[in-house]
C-alpha positions in Angstrom: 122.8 272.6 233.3 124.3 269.6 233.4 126.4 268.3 230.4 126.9 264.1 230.8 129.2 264.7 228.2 130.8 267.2 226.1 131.7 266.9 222.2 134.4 268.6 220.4 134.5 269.1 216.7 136.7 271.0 214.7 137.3 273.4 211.6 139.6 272.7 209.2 140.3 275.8 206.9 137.2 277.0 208.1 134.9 275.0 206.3 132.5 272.5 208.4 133.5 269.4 208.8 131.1 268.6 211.8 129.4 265.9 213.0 125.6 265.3 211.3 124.1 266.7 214.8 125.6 269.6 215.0 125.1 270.8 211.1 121.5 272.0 210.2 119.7 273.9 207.3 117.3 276.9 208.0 115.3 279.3 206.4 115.9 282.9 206.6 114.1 285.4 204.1 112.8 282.6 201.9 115.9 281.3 201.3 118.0 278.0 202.7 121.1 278.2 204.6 123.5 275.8 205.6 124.3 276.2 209.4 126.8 274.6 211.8 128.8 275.3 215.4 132.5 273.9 216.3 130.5 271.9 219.5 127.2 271.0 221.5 126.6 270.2 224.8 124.8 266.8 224.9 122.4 266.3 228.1 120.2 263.2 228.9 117.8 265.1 226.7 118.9 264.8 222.8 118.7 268.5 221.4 118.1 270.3 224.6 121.1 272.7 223.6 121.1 272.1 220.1 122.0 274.6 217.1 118.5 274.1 216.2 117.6 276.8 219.3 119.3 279.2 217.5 116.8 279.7 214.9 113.3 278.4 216.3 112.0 281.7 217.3 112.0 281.0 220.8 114.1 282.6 223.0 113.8 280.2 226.0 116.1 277.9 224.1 119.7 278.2 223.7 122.3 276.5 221.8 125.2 276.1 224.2 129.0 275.1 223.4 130.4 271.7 224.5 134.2 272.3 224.6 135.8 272.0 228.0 136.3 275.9 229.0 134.0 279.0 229.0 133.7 278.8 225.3 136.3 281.5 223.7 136.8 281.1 219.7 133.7 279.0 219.5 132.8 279.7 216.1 128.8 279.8 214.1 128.8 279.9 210.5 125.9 280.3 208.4 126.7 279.1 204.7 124.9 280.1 201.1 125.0 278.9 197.7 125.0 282.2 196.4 126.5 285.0 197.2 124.5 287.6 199.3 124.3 291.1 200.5 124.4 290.8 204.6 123.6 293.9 207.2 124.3 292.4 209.8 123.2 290.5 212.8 119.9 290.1 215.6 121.3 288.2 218.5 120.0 287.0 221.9 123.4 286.4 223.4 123.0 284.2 226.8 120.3 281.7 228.0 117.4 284.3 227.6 115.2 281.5 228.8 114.7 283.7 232.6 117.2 285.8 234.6 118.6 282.9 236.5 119.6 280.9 233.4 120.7 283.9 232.2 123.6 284.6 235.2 124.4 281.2 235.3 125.6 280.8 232.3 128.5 282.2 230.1 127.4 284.9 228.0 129.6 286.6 225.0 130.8 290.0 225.4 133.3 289.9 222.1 132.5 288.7 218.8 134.4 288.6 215.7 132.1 288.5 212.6 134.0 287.6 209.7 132.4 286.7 205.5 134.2 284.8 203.4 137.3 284.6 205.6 137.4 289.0 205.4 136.9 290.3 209.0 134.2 292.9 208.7 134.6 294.1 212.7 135.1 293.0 216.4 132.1 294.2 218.2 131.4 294.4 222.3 128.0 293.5 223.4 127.0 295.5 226.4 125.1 294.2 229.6 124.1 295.7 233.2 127.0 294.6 235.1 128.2 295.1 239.1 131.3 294.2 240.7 131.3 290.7 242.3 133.3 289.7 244.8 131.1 286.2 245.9 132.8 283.2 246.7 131.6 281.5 243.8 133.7 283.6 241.2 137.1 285.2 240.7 136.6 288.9 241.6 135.0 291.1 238.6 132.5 292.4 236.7 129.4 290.5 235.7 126.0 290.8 234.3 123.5 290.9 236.7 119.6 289.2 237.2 118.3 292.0 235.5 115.3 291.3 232.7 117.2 294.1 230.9 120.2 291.9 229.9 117.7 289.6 228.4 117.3 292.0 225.7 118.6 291.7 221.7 121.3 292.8 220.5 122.1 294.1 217.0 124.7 294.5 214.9 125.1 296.9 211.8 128.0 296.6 209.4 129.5 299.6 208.9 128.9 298.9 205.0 126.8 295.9 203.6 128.6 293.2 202.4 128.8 290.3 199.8 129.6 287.2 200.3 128.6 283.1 201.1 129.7 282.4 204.3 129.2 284.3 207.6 131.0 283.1 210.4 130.4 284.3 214.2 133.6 283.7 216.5 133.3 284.0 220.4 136.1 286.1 221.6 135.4 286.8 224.8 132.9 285.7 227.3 131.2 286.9 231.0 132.0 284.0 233.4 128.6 282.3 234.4 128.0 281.9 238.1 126.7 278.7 238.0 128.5 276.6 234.8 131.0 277.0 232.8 129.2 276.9 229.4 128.7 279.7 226.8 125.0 280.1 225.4 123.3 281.6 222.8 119.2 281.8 222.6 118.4 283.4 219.1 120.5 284.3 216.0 118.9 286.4 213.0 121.2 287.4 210.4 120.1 290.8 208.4 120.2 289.1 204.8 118.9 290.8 201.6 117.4 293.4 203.1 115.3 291.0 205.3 114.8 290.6 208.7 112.2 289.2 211.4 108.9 291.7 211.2 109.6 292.3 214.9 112.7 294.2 214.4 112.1 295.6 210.7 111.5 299.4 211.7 114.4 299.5 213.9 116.7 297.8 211.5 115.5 299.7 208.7 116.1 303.3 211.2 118.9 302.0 212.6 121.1 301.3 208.9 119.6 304.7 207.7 122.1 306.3 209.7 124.6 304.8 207.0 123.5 306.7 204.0 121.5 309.4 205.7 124.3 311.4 206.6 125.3 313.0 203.6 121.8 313.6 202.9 120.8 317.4 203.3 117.2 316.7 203.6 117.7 313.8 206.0 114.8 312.0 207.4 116.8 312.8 210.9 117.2 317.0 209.7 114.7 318.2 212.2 115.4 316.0 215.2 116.2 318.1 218.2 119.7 317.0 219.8 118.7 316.4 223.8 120.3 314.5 226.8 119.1 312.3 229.0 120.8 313.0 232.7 121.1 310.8 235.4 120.4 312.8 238.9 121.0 310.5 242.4 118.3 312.4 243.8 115.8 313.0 241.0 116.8 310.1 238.6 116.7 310.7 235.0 115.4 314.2 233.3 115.6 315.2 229.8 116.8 318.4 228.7 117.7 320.1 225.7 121.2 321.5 224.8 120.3 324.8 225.7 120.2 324.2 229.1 122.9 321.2 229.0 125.8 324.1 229.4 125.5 324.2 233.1 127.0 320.9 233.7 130.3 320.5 233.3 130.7 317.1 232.8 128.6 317.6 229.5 130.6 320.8 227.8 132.8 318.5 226.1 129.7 316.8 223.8 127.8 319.6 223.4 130.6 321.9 221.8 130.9 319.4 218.8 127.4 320.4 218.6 128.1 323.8 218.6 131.3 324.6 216.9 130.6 321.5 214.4 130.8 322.6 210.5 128.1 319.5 210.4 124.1 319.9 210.5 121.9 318.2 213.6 121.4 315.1 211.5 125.3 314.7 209.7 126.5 315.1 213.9 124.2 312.1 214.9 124.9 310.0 212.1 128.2 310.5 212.4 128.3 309.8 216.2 126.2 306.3 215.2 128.4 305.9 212.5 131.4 305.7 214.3 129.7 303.1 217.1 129.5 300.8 214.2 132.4 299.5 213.9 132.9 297.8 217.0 129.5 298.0 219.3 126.7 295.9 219.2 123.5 298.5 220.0 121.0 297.5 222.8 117.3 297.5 222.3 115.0 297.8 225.3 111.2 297.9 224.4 109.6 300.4 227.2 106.1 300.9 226.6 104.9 302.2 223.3 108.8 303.3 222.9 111.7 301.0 221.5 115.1 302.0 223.0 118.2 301.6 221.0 121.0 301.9 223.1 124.4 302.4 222.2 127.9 302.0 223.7 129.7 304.7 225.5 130.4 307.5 223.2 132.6 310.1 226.0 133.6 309.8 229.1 134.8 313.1 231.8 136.6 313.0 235.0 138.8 309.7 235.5 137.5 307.4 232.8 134.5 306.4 234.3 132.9 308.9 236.5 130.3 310.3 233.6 129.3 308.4 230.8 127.7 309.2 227.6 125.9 306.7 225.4 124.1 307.9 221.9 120.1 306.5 221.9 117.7 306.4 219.4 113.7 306.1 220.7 111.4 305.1 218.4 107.8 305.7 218.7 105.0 304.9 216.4 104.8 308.6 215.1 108.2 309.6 216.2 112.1 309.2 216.2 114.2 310.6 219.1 118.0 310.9 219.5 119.6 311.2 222.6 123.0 311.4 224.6 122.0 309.6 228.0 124.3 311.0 230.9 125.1 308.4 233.5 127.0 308.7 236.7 129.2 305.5 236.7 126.8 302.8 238.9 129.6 300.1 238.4 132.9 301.5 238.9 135.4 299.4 237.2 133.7 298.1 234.9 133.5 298.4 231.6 130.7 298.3 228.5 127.5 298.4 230.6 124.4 299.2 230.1 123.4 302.2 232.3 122.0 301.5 235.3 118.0 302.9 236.3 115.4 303.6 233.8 116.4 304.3 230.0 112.3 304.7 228.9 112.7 308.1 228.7 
């Protein structure tokens, strides 16, 4: 990617004041929205990075930042006339267009989501990551060519909320190998209770979770509690929490299961509940099964050694929760996505 040059626009009081090009309307859930970014990256090829990719339904685009930098406190708002209830978010964060795109690029890893100037939450969008130490970089962590990281992510308010005017800041970003440009391939709000048909059963499973939990007959009452562990030898295995007390590295979890006051169903929501506030939840499609994938929930030995992230697999007839156990494939780093096969 090669910007010929780069234009800068700016916010004043946070209310656009950009340039024609980089302002657009769209149409989510029947309804028009107002939509514009604080800069573009221009190529010999008007639009190729335009705000415009973020909500064609094609995730080979990308809208990509033009200030000079790696595109911290770039800001998206998405404007209404009225005043609506919002859920939250769908995002392809990166250039989803194929893996190489993907690592060469900046890709956000903190975003601020803010309505009406209120800050609703500072979530951390997780990737699979290794430790680099090529030439081309500073020594660090960074998402690898792995069709996994091309994946959505969403992002569930921890209570709806009212308002005109969402606005997405960049906060922190993964250094692209190859350019020093932030990118962006789709962007879906969760508005009025609508969302894209593709992700409307795990949206609507996924924000049960909020009101479920005080619920005594819970659609989620009768869910076994089970694990997911990672074995070097044997890879992953599931196993319930009967059997969970031999290892160690587990106890911890599994006696909040135990010596909790709190059904099957009030311990789950509660552990989802709590993830809503500042993650952004994977979701893998494996198969016949949809994977969402939390961020790490408990860690044993010296912060990173195990690792326990909450899942929810959805099946056509079915919903699964799990704690997936993972032996630390990236030490040092931080807000991964497990490494080896989640499809469980």
């Amino acid at each position: 990617m090669i910007g010929l040059k780069k234009i800068q626009y700016f916010l004043f009081f946070s209310i656009c004041l950009f340039a024609e090009e980089v302002r657009t309307t769209v149409s989510i859930s029947g309804r028009e929205y107002s939509v514009c970014v604080s800069s573009e990256l221009q190529s010999k090829v008007p639009g190729t990075y335009s705000l415009k990719n973020l909500f064609d339904g094609n995730i080979s685009t990308a809208w990509v930042e033009g200030q000079s930098g790696i595109g911290v406190n770039e800001s998206i708002i998405i404007s209404s006339k009225e005043s609506e209830i919002f859920e939250g978010i769908v995002i392809f964060p990166g250039y989803t267009k194929n893996v190489t795109s993907f690592v060469n690029n900046c890709v956000p890893s903190k975003i601020e989501v803010s309505l009406d100037e209120m800050i609703i939450g500072n979530y951390t969008l997780n990737y699979r990551v290794s430790f680099s130490e090529d030439s081309e970089r500073e020594s660090g962590c960074y998402p690898i060519a792995d069709t996994i990281n091309l994946s959505p992510k969403i992002i569930i308010f921890k209570e709806p909320a009212k308002g005109k005017k969402l606005k997405l800041t960049i906060r922190d970003v993964y250094n692209g190998k190859k350019y020093p440009d932030m990118a962006i391939s789709e962007l879906m709000p969760i508005v009025n209770g609508s969302i894209d048909k593709r992700f409307q059963t795990i949206i609507e499973n996924t924000v049960a979770l909020r009101s479920d939990c005080a619920i005594k007959n819970s659609r989620f009452e009768d869910l076994n509690a089970k694990v997911i562990l990672w074995d070097p030898d044997k890879g992953w295995t599931v196993t319930d929490t009967g059997k969970i007390k031999t290892f160690a590295h587990n106890v911890t979890f599994y006696k909040r299961i135990e010596n909790s006051l709190l059904s099957n169903a009030q311990l789950w929501c509660k552990i989802f509940n709590d993830q809503f506030k500042n993650q952004a939840f994977s979701v893998v499609e494996s198969g016949k099964n949809t994977i969402v994938l939390g961020g790490v929930d408990y860690r044993n030995g010296d912060g990173e050694w195990i690792e326990l992230y909450p899942v929810i697999r959805m099946s056509a007839s079915e919903i699964n929760f799990y704690e997936l156990s993972h032996i630390d494939g990236a030490p040092g780093c931080h807000d991964v996505i497990p490494q080896g096969e989640i499809s469980k």
